[in-house]
C-alpha positions in Angstrom: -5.5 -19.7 2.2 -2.2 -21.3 3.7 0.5 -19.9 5.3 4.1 -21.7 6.9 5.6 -20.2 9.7 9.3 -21.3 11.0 11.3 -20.2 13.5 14.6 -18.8 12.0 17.2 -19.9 15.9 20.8 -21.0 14.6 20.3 -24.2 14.0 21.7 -26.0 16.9 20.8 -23.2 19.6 17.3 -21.7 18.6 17.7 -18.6 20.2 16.3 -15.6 19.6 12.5 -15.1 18.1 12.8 -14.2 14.2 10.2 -16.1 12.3 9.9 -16.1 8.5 6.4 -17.1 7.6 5.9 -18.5 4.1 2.3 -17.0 2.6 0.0 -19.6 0.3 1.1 -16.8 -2.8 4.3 -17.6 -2.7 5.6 -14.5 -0.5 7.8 -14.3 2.3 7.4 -12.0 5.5 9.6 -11.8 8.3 8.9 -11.0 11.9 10.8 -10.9 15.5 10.3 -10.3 18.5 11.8 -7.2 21.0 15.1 -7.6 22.6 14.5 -9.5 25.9 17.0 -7.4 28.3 16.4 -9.4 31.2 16.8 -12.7 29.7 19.5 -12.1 26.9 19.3 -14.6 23.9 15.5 -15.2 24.8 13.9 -12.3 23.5 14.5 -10.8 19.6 16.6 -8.9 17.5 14.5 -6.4 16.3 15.2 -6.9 12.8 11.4 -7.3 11.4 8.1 -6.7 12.3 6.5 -7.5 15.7 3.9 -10.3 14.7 0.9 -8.5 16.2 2.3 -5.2 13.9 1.9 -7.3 11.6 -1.4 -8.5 12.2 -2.0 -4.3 12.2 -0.8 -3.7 9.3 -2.4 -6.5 7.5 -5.8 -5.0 8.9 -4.5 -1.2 7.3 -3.9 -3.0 3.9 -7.3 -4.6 4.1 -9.4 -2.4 4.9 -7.3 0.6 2.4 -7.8 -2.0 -0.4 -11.5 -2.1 -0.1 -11.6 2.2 0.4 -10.2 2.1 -3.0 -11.4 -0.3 -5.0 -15.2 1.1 -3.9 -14.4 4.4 -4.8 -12.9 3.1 -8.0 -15.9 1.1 -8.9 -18.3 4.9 -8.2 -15.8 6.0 -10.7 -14.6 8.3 -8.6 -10.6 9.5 -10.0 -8.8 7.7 -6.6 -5.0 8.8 -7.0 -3.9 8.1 -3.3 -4.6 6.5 -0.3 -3.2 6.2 3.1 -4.4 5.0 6.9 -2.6 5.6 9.5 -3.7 2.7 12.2 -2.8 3.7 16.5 -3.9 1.0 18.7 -3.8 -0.4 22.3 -3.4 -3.3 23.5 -4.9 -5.0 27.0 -2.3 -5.0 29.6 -2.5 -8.6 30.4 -2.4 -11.9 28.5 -4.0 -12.1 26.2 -2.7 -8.7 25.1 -5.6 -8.3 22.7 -5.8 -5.2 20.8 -8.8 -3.1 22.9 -8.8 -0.4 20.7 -7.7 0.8 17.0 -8.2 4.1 15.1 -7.8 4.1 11.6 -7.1 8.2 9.6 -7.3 7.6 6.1 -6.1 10.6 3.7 -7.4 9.9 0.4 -6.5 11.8 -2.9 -8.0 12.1 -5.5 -9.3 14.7 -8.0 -13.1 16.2 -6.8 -13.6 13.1 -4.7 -17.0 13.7 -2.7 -16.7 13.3 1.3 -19.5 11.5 1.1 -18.0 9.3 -0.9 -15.0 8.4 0.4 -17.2 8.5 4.0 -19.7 5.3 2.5 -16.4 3.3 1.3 -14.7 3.6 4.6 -18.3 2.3 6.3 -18.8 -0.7 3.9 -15.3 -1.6 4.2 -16.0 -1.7 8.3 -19.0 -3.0 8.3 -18.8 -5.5 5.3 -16.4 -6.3 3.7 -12.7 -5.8 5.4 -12.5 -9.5 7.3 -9.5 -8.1 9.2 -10.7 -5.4 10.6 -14.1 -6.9 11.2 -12.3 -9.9 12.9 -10.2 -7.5 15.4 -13.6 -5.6 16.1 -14.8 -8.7 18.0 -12.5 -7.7 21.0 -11.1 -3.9 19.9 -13.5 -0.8 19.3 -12.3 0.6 16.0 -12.6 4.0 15.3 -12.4 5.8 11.6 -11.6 9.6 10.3 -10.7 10.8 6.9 -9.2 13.8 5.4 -9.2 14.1 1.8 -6.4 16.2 -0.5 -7.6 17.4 -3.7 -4.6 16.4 -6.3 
């Protein structure tokens, strides 16, 4: 896996934070940083993603990827699937993520709780490297509702 990452300043000044980071599949994601109010031009523009809500939201699509793929592989009839990720961060440098919590609504026609309880466990505990990365240094906590449709 490869990924580029540039810094997208005016050429000439590099101000600002915006980064585009080029992924090994050929995609493109852009992230910047908050406006810095008591350094103007330092900070960013707020016109992408912060990098670290980025890093959260790849953990969401990592660890909802595995939910439904093992429900889909117990045949279970999967039609939806959503998490909802709230975090916090340490206070001080390095502002590490200290805690996440991670509601998934799953729909699906006469999915079993139990079910949909087991993939969210082997997803956490075996096979979601995000999330099991970011639990080296953030307690991650999981709940579920599930919508019959």
């Amino acid at each position: 896996m490869e990924c580029t990452v540039s810094w997208t300043g005016p050429a000439g000044t590099r101000t600002g934070m915006g980064f585009v980071a080029e992924t090994g599949s050929g995609h493109v994601l852009m992230m910047d940083g908050a406006p810095d109010v008591e350094h103007p031009g330092r900070g960013g523009q707020n016109l992408a993603p912060r990098p670290m809500e980025a890093v959260l939201a790849g953990t969401g699509g990592c660890t909802a990827y595995d939910v439904v793929l093992i429900l889909q592989r117990g045949r279970h009839e999967v039609r939806g699937c959503t998490v909802r990720l709230t975090s916090e961060r340490a206070a001080t440098e390095p502002k590490v993520f200290t805690s996440i919590h991670m509601h998934f609504t799953v729909t699906g026609r006469n999915l079993p709780a139990a079910a949909v309880e087991r993939a969210i466990a082997l997803s956490h505990e075996k096979y979601c490297s995000a999330s099991i990365m970011l639990g080296k240094t953030a307690q991650i906590t999981t709940s579920f509702e599930l919508v019959e449709g």
